[in-house]
N, C-alpha and C positions, 0 to 999 in steps of 0.2 A: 555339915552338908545335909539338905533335906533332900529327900526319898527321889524325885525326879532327877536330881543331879548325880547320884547316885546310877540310877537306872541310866541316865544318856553315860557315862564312864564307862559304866561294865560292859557296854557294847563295843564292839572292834569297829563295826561295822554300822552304822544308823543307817535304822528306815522306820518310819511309823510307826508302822506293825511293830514292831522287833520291842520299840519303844513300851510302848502300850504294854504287853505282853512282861518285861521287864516290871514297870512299873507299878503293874496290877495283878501279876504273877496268873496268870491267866493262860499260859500254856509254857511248855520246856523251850527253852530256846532253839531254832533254825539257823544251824551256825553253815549248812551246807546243803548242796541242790539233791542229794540222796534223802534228807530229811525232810524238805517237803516234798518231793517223790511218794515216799513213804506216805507221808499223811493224807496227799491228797490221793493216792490208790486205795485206802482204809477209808477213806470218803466213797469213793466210786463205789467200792464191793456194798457198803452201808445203804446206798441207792440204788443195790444192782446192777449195777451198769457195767455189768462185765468187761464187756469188749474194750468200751475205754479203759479200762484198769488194765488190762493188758497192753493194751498201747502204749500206756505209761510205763508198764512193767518192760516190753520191750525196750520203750525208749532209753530205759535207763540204763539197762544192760548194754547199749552199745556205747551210751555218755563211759561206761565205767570198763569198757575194751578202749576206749579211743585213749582215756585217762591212761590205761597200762602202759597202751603202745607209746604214750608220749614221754612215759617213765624211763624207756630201754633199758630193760633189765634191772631198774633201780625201783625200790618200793614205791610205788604211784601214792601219791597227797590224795588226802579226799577230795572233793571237788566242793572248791568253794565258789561264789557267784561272782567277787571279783576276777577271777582268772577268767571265765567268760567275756570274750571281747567280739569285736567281728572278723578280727584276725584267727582268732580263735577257732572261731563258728566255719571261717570257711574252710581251713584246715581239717574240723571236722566232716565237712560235707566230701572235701576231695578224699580224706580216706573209706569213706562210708564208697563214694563211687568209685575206687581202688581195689576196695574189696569186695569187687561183684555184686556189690547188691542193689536192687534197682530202683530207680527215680522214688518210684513210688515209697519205695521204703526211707529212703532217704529223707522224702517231703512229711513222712509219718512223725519220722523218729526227728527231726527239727521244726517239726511245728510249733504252733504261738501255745502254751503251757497256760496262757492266760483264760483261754478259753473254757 
């Protein structure tokens, strides 16, 4: 088996990136949305960009209460990106406006990540 065929196996998961990365050994694997969180906040603070890195930093702190509360009482799973759906998403928005907290916060912490 040559080196590419290898690299697309060991993935759970195929995306490009992930590919590449594998391939070329060019960074640790993203098996989970806390670990590009992580990276891309160590990005921000690198650029200064504070405020956004906080944003991130909040945002991720409520992905990983919502993750608990979905657990009930049982050890919450990391958060990986396929469990992310839109069923998902809106479930986390209705808890987010459940638990008092306001549009705006809401609109903060499920924003486009792409940006």
């Amino acid at each position: 088996m040559d080196k590419a065929e290898e690299a697309r196996d060991a993935l759970t998961i195929f995306t490009f990136e992930r590919f590449e990365d594998k391939l070329y050994n060019t960074a640790p694997p993203k098996e989970d949305i806390p670990s590009y969180y992580e990276d891309y906040m160590r990005k921000l603070l690198e650029e200064e960009r504070i405020g956004s890195a906080d944003n991130y930093k909040l945002s991720l702190k409520k992905l990983n209460q919502f993750n608990i509360h979905l657990a009930k009482g049982r050890k919450p799973e990391r958060l990986h990106f396929f469990i992310v759906t839109p069923e998902w998403l809106n479930k986390f928005e209705r808890w987010m406006l459940n638990n008092d907290l306001s549009t705006n916060t809401v609109g903060i912490s499920g924003k486009d990540k792409t940006s």
